[in-house]
Structures are given as structure tokens and as C-alpha cells.
C-alpha positions as CSV (number, residue, x, y, z in Angstrom):
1,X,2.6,5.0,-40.2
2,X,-0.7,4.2,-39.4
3,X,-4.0,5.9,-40.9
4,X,-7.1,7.0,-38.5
5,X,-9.1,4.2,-39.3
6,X,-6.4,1.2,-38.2
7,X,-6.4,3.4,-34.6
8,X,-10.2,3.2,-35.0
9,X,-10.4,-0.2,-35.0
10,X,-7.8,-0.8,-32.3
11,X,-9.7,1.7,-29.6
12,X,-12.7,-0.2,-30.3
13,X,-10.7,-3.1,-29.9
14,X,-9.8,-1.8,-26.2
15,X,-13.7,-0.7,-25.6
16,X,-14.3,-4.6,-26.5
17,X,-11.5,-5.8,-24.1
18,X,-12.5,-3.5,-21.0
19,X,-16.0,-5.7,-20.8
20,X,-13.7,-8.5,-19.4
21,X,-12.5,-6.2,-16.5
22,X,-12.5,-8.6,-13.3
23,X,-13.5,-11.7,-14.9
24,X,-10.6,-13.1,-17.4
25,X,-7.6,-12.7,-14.7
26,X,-4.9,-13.9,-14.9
27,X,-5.6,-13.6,-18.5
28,X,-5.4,-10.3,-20.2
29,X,-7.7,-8.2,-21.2
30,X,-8.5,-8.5,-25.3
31,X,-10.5,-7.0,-28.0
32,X,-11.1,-8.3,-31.7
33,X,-12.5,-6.3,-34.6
34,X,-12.6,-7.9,-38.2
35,X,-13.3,-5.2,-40.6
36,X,-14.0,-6.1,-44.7
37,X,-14.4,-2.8,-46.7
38,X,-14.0,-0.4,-44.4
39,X,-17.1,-2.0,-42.8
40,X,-16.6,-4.2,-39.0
41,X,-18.3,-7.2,-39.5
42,X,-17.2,-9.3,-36.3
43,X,-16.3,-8.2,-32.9
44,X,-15.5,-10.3,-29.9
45,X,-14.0,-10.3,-26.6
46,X,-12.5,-12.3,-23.9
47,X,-15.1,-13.1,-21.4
48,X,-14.0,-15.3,-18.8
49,X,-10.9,-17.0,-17.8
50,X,-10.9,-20.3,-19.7
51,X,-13.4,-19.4,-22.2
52,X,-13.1,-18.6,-25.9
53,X,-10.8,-15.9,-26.6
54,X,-11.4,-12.8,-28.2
55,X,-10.1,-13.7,-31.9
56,X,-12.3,-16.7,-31.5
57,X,-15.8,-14.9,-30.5
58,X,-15.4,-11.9,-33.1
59,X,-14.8,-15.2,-36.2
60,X,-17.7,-17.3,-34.5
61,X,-20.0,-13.2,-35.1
62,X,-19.1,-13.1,-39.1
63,X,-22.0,-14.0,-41.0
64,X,-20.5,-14.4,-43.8
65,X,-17.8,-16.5,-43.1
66,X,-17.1,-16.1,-47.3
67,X,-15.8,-12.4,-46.5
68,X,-13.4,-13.5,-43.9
69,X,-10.3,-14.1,-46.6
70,X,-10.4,-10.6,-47.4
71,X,-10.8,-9.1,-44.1
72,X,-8.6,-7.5,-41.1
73,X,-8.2,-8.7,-38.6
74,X,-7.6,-6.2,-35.4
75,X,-6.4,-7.5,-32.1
76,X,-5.1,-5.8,-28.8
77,X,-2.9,-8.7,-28.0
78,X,-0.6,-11.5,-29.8
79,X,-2.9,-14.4,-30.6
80,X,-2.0,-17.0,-28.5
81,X,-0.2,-20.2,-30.5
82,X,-0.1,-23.2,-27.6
83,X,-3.1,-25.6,-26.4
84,X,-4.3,-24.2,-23.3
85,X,-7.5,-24.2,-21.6
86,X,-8.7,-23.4,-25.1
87,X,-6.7,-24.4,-28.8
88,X,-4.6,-21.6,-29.9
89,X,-6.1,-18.6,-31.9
90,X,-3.2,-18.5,-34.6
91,X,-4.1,-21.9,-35.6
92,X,-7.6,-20.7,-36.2
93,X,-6.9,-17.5,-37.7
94,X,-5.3,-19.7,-40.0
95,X,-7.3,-22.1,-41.1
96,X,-10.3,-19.4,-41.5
97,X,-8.1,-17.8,-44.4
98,X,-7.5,-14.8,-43.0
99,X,-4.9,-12.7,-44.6
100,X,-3.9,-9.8,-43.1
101,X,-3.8,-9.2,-39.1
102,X,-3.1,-6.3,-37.1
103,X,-1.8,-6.5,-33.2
104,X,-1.3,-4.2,-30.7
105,X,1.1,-5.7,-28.0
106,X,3.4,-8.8,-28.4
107,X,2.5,-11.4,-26.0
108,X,4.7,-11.7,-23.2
109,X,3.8,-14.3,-21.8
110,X,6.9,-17.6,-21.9
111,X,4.3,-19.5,-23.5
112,X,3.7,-17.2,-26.4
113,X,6.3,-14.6,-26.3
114,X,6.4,-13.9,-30.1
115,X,5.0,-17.0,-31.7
116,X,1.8,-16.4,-32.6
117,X,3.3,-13.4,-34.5
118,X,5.7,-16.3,-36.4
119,X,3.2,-19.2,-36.9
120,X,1.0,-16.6,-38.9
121,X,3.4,-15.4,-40.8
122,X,5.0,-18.3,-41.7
123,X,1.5,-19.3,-43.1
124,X,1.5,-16.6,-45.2
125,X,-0.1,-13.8,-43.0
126,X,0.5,-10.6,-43.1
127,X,0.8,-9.3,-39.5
128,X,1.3,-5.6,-38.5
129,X,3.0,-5.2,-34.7
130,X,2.5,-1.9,-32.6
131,X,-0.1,0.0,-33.3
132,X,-0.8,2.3,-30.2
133,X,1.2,0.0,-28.4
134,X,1.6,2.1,-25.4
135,X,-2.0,2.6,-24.7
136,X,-2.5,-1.0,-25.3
137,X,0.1,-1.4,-22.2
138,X,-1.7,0.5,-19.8
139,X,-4.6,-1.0,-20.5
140,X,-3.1,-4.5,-19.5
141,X,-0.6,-3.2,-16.9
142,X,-1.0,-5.9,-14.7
143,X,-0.7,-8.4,-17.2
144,X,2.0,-7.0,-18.8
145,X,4.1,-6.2,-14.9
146,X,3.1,-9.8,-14.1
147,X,5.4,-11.4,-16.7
148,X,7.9,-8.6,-17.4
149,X,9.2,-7.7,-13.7
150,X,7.8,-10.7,-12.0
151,X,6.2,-9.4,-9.5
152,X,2.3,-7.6,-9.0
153,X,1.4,-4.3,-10.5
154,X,1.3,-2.7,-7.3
155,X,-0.8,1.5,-6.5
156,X,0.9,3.0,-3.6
157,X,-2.8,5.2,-2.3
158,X,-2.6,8.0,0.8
159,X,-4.7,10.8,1.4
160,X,-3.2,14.0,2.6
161,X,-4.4,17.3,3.2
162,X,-3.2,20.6,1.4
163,X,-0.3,21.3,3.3
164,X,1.3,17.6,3.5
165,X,-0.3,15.8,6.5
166,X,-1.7,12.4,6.5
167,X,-2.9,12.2,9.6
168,X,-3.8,14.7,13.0
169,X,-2.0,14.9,16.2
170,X,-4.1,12.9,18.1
171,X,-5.6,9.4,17.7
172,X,-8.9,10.3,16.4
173,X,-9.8,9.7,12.9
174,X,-8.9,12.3,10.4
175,X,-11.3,12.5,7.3
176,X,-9.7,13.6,4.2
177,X,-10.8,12.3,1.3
178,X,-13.5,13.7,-0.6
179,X,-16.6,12.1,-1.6
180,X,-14.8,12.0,-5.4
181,X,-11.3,10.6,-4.3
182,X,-13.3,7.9,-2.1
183,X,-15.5,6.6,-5.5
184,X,-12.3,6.6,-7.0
185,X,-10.3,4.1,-4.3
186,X,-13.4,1.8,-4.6
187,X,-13.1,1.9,-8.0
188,X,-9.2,0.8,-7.6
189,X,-10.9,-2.1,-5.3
190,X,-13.1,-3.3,-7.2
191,X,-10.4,-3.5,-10.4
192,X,-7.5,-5.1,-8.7
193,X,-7.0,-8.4,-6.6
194,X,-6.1,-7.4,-3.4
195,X,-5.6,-4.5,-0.7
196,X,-3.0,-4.2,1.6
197,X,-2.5,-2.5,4.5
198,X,-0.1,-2.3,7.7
199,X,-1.3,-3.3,11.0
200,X,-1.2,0.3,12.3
201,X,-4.2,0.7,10.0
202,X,-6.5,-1.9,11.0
203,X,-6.2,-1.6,14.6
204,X,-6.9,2.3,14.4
205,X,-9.2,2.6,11.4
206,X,-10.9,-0.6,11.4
207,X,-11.3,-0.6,7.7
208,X,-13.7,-3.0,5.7
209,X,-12.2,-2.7,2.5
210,X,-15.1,-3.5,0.5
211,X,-16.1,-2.2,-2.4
212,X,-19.2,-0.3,-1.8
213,X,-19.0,3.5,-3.8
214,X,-18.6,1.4,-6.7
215,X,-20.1,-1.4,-8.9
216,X,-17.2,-4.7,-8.6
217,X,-16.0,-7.7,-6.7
218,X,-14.2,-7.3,-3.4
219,X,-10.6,-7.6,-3.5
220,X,-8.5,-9.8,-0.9
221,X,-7.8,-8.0,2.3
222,X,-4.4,-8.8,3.5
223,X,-2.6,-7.1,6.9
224,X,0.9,-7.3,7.3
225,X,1.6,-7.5,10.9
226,X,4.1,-9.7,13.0
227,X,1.6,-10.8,15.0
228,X,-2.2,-12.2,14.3
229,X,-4.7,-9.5,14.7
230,X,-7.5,-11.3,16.8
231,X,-10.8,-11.8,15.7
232,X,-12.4,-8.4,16.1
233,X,-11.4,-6.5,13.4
234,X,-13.7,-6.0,10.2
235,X,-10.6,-7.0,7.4
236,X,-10.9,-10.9,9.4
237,X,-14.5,-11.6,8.0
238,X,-16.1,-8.0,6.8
């Protein structure tokens, strides 16, 4: 059983890890909190893809590097324990002296998958696995669908009015959505890779699939269609 405090430290873990949004794919989303007496005294997060992990940024914050062996450690994901675009974080949880580390989610990634979880413990560490665990896997859904089921983490998105339709009679555009539902679909945008849609869709609707009612990149546009579409349609160059 947990206490308050250890969930605490693991939402601000996942407030940390939500900075990264957009920028460390296909790296996961991470937080790290190092608290000494009740008091955090490092934070850290992962900011880009192939730059310092989050474990990494929250040790580098500690002043006091002394306090570090009688700290927690807090971390929304399995620190990683292979070389990579960066050395692995167990090695240098390790060699700090930390003692005691508390994880979220289990790393499912081949390359980890459990070992990061083992090298610190069999160097002593004590390492606590699970804590809000299922909130830590909707957080990293993608990352998590990527390496689980092989495949994307995929949102299915239609508009339909009150009594079922998704579209009028006739072939003139039928506006549904509401000013709220539509901030909400560019916020989808602007959060995942790509957009998909038939080739029904572009030839009637014309669609841009940008993301303009909210702050983000733009995803890819993809059609599916048998044939190509020409050269006039806005999902070709926006």
C-alpha cells in the first residue's frame, strides 16, 4: 500500500513528463522527482528525443549532491539500463548512491523490458514497481501500444448529430461539430503523429488537417485511396 505522499510525488512526476509532449517521440514520456525528508530537491524531465533523460536532469538539479544517498528517487518509467543515444540511467542511479527508487511502469521496451529494475537491485537498490501504474499507462499509451500490440495507438473520431447521422442527404457539407469538439480534434492533432482519412473525405471536404484551434505541430496527412488524388487538394501540400 502506498501512502499520499509516494502518489504525490508520482503525479508530479507525470506533470514533469507531459512538458515533453510532441518532442521526445518515439521515446516515452518521463518525469523524475528526488525527494530527501519529505522535501523534493531535484526534478527533471525528458526533453527531446536523444537528449538526457529524465532520471539524469532531476540528479544534474540536486545541489547537494551529499543528500542524494538518502533520498527517493521517483520515476514514471523503468530507468533504462543499455547504451543508447545516451548511457543508461540505472548505471547512474547507481553510481550517485542512491538507495531507494520508486517506478511507475516497467519498461517494455525489448531493450529494457525489466532490467533496469534488476541492475538496481542487484546493486543493492531498493526499487518499488507499480505505483498508479494504470494512470502512468494512459499517459504513455502510445508508447506502451507501440511495443505491446505492435502496432500504432490508433483514435477512431466522427461527428454525428443527436439522432445518429453523420452526414445529410445531399452532397453539401454538414457542420456538426461544435466550436468545443473542434478545439478538442486539433488538440488530438497536434498530440499524435498522423491523421488519416479515406479518399471519400478529401475529395468532398477538402480538409487541411492542420492544427490551427490549438497550440502544436502538424501531424502527417495520409489518404488511403487506390488511386493518386491529383494535385489540387489541400492534404497534398496544405
Amino acid at each position: 500500500m502506498y501512502l499520499e505522499n509516494e502518489k504525490k510525488y508520482m503525479r508530479r512526476c507525470f506533470q514533469l513528463s507531459k512538458l515533453g509532449l510532441g518532442k521526445v517521440a518515439p521515446n516515452p514520456m518521463v518525469g523524475c522527482v528526488i525527494v530527501h525528508n519529505d522535501k523534493i530537491i531535484g526534478e527533471g524531465f525528458h526533453r527531446q528525443f536523444g537528449e538526457p533523460h529524465a532520471e539524469i536532469n532531476a540528479l544534474n538539479s540536486v545541489a547537494n549532491k551529499s543528500l542524494l544517498k538518502d533520498s527517493v528517487l521517483y520515476v514514471n518509467l523503468e530507468p533504462c539500463s543499455h547504451y543508447g543515444k545516451t548511457p543508461p540511467c540505472a548505471l547512474r542511479l547507481i553510481n550517485e548512491g542512491i538507495k531507494n527508487v520508486v517506478v511507475c511502469n516497467l519498461d517494455p521496451n525489448p531493450k529494457v523490458a525489466g532490467r533496469g529494475v534488476t541492475m538496481l537491485r542487484d546493486a543493492g537498490i531498493e526499487v518499488s514497481v507499480g505505483l498508479l501504474e494504470q494512470e502512468g499507462w494512459v499517459l504513455n499509451r502510445r508508447f506502451f501500444t507501440y511495443h505491446t500490440k505492435h502496432r500504432p495507438y490508433i483514435i477512431l473520431k466522427w461527428a454525428q448529430t443527436t439522432d445518429g447521422y453523420i452526414d445529410g442527404i445531399d452532397e453539401k457539407p454538414l457542420l456538426i461539430s461544435s466550436n468545443i469538439t473542434k478545439a478538442l480534434v486539433h488538440q488530438m492533432r497536434a498530440e499524435e503523429m498522423a491523421i488519416l482519412v479515406g479518399t471519400k473525405t478529401a475529395l468532398k471536404d477538402n480538409p487541411k488537417l492542420h492544427t490551427r484551434r490549438w497550440f502544436g505541430k502538424n501531424p502527417l496527412r495520409i489518404a488511403v485511396d487506390r488511386n493518386l488524388l491529383g494535385f489540387n487538394y489541400y492534404i497534398q501540400f496544405g
